[in-house]
DOMI-801021 format. One record per atom (N, C-alpha, C, O): residue in one letter; atom name; residue number from 0; x, y, z. Coordinates in Angstrom, 2 decimals, padded with zeros to 5 digits. Example, Ala and Ser with C-alpha at 12.3 -4.5 7.8 and 13.67 -1.06 7.14 Angstrom:
# DOMI-801021
<site r="A" a="N" k="0" px="013.19" py="-005.69" pz="007.80"/>
<site r="A" a="CA" k="0" px="012.30" py="-004.50" pz="007.80"/>
<site r="A" a="C" k="0" px="013.20" py="-003.30" pz="007.80"/>
<site r="A" a="O" k="0" px="014.24" py="-003.32" pz="008.46"/>
<site r="S" a="N" k="1" px="012.85" py="-002.25" pz="007.08"/>
<site r="S" a="CA" k="1" px="013.67" py="-001.06" pz="007.14"/>
<site r="S" a="C" k="1" px="012.90" py="000.03" pz="007.87"/>
<site r="S" a="O" k="1" px="013.41" py="001.14" pz="008.04"/>
# end
This chain:
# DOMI-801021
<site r="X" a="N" k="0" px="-126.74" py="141.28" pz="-157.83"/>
<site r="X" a="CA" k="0" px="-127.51" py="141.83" pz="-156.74"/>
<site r="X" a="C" k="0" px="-128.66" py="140.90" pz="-156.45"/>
<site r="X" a="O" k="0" px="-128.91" py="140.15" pz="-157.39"/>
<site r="X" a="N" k="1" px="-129.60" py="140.73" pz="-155.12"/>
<site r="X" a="CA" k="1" px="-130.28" py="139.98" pz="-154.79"/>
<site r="X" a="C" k="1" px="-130.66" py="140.62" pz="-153.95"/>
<site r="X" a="O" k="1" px="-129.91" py="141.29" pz="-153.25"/>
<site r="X" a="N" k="2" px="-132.25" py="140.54" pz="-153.77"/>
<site r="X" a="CA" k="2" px="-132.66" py="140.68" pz="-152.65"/>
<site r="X" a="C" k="2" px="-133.57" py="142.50" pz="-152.88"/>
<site r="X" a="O" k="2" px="-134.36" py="142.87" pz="-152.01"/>
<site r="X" a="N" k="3" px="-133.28" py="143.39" pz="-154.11"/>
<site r="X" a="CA" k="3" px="-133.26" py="144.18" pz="-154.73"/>
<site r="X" a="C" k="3" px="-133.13" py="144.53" pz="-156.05"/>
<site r="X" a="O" k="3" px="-132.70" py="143.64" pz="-156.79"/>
<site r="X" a="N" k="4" px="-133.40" py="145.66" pz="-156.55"/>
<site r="X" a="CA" k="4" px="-133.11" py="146.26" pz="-158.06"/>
<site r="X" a="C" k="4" px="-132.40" py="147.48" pz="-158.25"/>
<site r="X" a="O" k="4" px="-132.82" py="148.64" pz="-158.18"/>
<site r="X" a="N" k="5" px="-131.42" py="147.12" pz="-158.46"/>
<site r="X" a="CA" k="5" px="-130.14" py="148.79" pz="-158.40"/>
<site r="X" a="C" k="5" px="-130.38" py="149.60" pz="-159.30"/>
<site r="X" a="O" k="5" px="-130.81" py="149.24" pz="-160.39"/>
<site r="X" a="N" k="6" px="-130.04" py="151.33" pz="-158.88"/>
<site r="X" a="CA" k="6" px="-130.02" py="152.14" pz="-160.20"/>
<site r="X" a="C" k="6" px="-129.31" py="153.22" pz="-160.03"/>
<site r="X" a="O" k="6" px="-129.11" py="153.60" pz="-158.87"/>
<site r="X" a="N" k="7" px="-128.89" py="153.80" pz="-160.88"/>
<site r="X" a="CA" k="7" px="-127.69" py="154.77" pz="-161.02"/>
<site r="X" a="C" k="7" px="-128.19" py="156.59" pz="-161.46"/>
<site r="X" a="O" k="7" px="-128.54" py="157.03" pz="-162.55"/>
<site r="X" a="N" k="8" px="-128.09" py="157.06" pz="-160.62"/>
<site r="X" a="CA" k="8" px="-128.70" py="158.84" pz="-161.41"/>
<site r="X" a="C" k="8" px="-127.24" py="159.75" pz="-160.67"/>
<site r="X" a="O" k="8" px="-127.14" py="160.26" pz="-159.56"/>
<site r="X" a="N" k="9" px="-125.96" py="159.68" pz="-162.09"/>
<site r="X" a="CA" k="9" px="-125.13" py="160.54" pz="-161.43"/>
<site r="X" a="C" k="9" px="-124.55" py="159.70" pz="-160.56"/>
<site r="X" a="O" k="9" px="-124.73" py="158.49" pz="-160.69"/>
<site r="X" a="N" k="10" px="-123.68" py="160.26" pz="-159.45"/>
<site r="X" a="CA" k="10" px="-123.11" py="159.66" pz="-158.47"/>
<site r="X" a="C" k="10" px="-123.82" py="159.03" pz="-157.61"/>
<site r="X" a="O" k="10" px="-123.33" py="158.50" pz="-156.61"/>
<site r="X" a="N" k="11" px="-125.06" py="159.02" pz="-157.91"/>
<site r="X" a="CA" k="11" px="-126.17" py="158.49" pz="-156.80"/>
<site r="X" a="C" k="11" px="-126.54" py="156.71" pz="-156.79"/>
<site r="X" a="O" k="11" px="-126.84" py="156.16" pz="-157.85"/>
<site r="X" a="N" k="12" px="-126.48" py="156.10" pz="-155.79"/>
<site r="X" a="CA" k="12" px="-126.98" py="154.50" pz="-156.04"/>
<site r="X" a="C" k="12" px="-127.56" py="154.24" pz="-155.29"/>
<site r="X" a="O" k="12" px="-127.11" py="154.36" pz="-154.15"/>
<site r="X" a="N" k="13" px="-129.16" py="153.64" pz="-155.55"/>
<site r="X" a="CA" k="13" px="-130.41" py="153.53" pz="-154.74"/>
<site r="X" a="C" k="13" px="-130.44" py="152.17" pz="-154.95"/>
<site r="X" a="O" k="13" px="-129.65" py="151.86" pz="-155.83"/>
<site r="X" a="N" k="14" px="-130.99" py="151.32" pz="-154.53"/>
<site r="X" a="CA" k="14" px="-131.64" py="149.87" pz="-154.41"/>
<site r="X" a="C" k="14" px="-133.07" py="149.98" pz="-153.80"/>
<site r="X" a="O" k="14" px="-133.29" py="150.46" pz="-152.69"/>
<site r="X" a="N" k="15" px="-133.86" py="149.56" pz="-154.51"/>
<site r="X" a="CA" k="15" px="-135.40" py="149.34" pz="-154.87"/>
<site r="X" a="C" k="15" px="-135.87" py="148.13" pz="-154.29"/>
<site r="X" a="O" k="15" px="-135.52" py="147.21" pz="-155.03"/>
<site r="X" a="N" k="16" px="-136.47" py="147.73" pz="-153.38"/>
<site r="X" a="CA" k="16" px="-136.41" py="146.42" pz="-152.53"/>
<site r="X" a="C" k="16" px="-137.60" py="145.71" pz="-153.43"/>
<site r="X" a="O" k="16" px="-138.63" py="146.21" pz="-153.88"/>
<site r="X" a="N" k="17" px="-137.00" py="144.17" pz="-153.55"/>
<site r="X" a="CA" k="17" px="-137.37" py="143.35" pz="-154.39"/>
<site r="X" a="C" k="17" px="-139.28" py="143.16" pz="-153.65"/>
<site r="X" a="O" k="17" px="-139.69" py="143.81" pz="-152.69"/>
<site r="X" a="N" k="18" px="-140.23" py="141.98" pz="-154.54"/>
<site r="X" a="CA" k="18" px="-141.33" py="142.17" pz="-153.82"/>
<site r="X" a="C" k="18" px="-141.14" py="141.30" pz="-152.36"/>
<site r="X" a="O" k="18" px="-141.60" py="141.57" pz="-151.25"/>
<site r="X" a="N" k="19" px="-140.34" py="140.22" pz="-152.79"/>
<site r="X" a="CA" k="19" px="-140.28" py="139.83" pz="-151.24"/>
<site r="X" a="C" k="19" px="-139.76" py="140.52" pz="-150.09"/>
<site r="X" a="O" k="19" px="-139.73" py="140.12" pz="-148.92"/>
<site r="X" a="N" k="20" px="-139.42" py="141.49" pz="-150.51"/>
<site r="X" a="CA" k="20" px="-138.54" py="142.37" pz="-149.39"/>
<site r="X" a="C" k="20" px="-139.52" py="143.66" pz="-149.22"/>
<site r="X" a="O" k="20" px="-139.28" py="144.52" pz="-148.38"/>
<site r="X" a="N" k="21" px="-140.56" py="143.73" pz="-150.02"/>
<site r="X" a="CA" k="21" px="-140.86" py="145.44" pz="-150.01"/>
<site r="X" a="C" k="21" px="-141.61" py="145.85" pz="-148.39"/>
<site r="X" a="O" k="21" px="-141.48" py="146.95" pz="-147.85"/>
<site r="X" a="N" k="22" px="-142.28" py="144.85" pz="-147.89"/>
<site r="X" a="CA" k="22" px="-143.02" py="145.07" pz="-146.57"/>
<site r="X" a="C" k="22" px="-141.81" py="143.85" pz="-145.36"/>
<site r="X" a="O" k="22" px="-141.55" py="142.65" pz="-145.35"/>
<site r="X" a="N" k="23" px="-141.48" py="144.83" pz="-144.66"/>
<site r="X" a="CA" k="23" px="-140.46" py="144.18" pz="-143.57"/>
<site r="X" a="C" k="23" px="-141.42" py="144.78" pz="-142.13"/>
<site r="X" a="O" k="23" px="-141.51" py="145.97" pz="-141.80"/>
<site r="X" a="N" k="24" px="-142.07" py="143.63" pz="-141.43"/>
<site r="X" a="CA" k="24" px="-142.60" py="144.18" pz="-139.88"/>
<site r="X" a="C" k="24" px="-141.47" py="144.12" pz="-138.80"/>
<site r="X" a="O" k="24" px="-140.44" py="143.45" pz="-138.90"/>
<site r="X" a="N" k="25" px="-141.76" py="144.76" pz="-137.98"/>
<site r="X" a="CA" k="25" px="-141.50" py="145.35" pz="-136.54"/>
<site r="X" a="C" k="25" px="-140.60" py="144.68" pz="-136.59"/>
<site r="X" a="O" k="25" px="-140.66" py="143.89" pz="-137.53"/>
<site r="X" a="N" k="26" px="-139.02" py="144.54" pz="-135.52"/>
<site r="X" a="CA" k="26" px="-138.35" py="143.80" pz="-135.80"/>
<site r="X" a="C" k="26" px="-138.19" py="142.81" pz="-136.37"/>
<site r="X" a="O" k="26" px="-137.92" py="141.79" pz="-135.74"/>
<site r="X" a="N" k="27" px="-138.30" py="142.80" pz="-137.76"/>
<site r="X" a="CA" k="27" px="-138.23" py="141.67" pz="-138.77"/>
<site r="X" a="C" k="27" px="-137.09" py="142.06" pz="-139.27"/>
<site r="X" a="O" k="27" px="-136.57" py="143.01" pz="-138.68"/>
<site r="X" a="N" k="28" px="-136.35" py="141.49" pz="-140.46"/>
<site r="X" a="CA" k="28" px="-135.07" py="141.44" pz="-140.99"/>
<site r="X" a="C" k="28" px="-135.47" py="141.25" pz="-142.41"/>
<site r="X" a="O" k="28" px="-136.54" py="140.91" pz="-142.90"/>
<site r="X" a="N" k="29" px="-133.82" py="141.71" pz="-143.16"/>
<site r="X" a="CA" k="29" px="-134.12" py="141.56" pz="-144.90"/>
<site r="X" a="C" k="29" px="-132.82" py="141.39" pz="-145.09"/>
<site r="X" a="O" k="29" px="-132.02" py="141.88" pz="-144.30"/>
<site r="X" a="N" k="30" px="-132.36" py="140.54" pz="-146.35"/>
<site r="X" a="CA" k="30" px="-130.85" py="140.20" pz="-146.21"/>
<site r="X" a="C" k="30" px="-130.88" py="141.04" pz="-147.99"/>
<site r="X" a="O" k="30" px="-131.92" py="141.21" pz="-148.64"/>
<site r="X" a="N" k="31" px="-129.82" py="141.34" pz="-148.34"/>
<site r="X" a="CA" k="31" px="-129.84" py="141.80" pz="-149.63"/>
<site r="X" a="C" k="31" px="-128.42" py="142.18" pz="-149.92"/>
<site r="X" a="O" k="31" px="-127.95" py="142.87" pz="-149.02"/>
<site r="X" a="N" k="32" px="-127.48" py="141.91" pz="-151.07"/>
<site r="X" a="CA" k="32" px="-126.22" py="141.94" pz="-151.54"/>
<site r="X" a="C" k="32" px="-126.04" py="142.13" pz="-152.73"/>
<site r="X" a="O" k="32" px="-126.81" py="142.22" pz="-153.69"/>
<site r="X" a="N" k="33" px="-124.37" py="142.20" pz="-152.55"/>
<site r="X" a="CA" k="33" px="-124.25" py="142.12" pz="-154.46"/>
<site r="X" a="C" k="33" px="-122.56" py="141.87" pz="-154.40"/>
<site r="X" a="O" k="33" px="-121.78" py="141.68" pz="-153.47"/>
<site r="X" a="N" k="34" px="-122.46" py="141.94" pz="-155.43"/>
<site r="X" a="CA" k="34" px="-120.74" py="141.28" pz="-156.26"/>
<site r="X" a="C" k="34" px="-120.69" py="142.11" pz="-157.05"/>
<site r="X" a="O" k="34" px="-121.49" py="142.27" pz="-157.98"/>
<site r="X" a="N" k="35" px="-119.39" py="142.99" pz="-156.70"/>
<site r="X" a="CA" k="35" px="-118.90" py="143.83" pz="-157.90"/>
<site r="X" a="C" k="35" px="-117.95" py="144.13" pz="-158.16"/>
<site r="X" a="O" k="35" px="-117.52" py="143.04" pz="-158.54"/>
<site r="X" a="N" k="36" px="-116.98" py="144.95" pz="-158.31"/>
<site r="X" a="CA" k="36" px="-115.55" py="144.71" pz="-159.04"/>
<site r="X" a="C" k="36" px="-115.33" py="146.72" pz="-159.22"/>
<site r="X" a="O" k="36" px="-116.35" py="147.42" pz="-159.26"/>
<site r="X" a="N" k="37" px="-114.05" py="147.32" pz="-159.30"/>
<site r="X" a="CA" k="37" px="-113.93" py="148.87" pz="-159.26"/>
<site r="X" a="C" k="37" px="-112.71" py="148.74" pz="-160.03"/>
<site r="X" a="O" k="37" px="-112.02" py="147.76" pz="-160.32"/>
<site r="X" a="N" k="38" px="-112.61" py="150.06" pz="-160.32"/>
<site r="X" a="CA" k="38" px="-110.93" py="150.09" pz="-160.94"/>
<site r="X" a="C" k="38" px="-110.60" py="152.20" pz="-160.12"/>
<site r="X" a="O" k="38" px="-111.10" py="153.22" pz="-159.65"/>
<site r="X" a="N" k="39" px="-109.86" py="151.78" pz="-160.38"/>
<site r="X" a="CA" k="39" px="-109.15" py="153.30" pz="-159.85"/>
<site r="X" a="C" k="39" px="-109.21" py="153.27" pz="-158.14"/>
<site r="X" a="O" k="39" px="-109.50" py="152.32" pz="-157.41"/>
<site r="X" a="N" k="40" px="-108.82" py="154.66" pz="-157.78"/>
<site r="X" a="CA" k="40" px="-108.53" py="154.47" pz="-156.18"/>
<site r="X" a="C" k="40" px="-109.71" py="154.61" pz="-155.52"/>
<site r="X" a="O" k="40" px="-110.35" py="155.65" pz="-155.69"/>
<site r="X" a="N" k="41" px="-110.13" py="153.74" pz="-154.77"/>
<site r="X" a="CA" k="41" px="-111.68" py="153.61" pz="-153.59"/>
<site r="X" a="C" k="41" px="-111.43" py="155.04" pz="-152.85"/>
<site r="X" a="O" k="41" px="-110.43" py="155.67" pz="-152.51"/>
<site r="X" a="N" k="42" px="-112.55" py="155.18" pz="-152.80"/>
<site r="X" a="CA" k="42" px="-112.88" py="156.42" pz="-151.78"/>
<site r="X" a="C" k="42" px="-114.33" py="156.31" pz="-151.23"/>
<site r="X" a="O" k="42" px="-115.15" py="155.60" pz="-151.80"/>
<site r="X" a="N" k="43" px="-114.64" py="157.03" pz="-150.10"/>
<site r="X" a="CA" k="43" px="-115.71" py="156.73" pz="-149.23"/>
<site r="X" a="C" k="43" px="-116.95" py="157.35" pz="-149.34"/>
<site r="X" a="O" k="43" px="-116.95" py="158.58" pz="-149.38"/>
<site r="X" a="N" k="44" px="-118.06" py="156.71" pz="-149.39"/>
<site r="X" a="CA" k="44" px="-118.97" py="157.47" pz="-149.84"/>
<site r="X" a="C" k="44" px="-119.56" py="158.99" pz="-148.46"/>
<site r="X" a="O" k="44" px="-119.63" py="159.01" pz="-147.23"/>
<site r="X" a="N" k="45" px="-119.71" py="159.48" pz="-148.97"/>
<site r="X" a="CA" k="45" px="-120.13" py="160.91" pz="-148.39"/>
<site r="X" a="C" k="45" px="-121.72" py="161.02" pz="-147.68"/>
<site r="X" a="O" k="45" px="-121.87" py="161.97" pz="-146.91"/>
<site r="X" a="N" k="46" px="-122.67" py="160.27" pz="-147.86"/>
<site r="X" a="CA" k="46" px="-123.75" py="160.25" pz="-147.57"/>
<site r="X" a="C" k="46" px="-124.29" py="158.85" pz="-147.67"/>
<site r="X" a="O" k="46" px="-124.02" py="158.11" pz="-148.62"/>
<site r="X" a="N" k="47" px="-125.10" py="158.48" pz="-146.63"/>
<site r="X" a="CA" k="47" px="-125.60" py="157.47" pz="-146.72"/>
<site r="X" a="C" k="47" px="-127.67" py="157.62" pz="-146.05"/>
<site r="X" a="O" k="47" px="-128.11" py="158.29" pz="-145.12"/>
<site r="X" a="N" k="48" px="-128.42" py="156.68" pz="-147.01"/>
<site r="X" a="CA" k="48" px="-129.13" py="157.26" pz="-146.74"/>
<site r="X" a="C" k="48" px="-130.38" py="155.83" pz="-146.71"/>
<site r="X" a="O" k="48" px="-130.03" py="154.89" pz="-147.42"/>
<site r="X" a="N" k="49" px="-131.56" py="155.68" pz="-146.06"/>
<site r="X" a="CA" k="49" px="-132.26" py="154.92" pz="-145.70"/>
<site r="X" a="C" k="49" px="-134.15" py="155.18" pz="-145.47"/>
<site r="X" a="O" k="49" px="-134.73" py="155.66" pz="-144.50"/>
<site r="X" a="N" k="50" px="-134.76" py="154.60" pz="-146.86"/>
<site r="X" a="CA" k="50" px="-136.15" py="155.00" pz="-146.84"/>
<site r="X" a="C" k="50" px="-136.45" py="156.56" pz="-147.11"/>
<site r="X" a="O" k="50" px="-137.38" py="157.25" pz="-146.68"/>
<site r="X" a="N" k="51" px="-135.53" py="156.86" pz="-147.82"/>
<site r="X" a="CA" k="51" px="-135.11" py="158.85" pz="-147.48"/>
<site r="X" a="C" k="51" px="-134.81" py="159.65" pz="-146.97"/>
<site r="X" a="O" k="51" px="-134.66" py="160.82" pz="-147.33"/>
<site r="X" a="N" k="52" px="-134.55" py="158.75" pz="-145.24"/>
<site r="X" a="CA" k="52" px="-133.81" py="159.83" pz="-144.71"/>
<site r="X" a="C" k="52" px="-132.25" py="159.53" pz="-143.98"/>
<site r="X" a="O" k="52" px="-131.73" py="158.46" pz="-143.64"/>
<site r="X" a="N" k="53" px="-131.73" py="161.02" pz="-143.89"/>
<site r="X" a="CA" k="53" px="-130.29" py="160.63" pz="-144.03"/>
<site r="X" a="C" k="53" px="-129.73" py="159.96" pz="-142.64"/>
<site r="X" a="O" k="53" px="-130.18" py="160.32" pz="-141.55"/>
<site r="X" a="N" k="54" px="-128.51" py="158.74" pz="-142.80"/>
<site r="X" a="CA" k="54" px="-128.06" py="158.16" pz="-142.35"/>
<site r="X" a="C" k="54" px="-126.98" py="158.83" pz="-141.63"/>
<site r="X" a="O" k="54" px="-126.71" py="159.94" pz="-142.09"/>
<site r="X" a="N" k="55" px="-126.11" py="158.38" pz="-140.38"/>
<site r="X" a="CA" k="55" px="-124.48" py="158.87" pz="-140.48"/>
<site r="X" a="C" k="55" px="-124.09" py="157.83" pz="-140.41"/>
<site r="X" a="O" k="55" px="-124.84" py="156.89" pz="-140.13"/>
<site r="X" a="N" k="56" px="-122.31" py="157.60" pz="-140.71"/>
<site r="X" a="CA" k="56" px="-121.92" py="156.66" pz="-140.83"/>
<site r="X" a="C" k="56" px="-120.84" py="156.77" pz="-139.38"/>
<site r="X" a="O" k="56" px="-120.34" py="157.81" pz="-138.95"/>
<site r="X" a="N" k="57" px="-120.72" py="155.81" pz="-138.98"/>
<site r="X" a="CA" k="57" px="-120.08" py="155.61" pz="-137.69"/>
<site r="X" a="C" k="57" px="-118.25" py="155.67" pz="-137.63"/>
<site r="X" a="O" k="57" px="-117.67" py="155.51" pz="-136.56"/>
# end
């Protein structure tokens, strides 16, 4: 991961924006990723969510 600090509570996964990332102005931008790997069958996450409040997914 880059760009952030991941964490896990339950089915839940938050990313914690790194210090260079923590203050983003007015149309400004933040790039942030990761590399990871699953086993068993993918399924879609149910909620998505941003600064705390909830997202929909398109």
């Amino acid at each position: 991961m880059w760009g952030g600090t991941p964490a896990r509570s339950g089915a839940e996964d938050t990313v914690t924006s790194a210090s260079c990332t923590a203050s983003i102005p007015a149309s400004g931008a933040a790039t942030l990723g990761f590399t990871g790997t699953r086993s068993g069958a993918p399924s879609s996450p149910t909620a998505f969510g941003l600064n705390g409040a909830d997202c929909s997914a398109a």
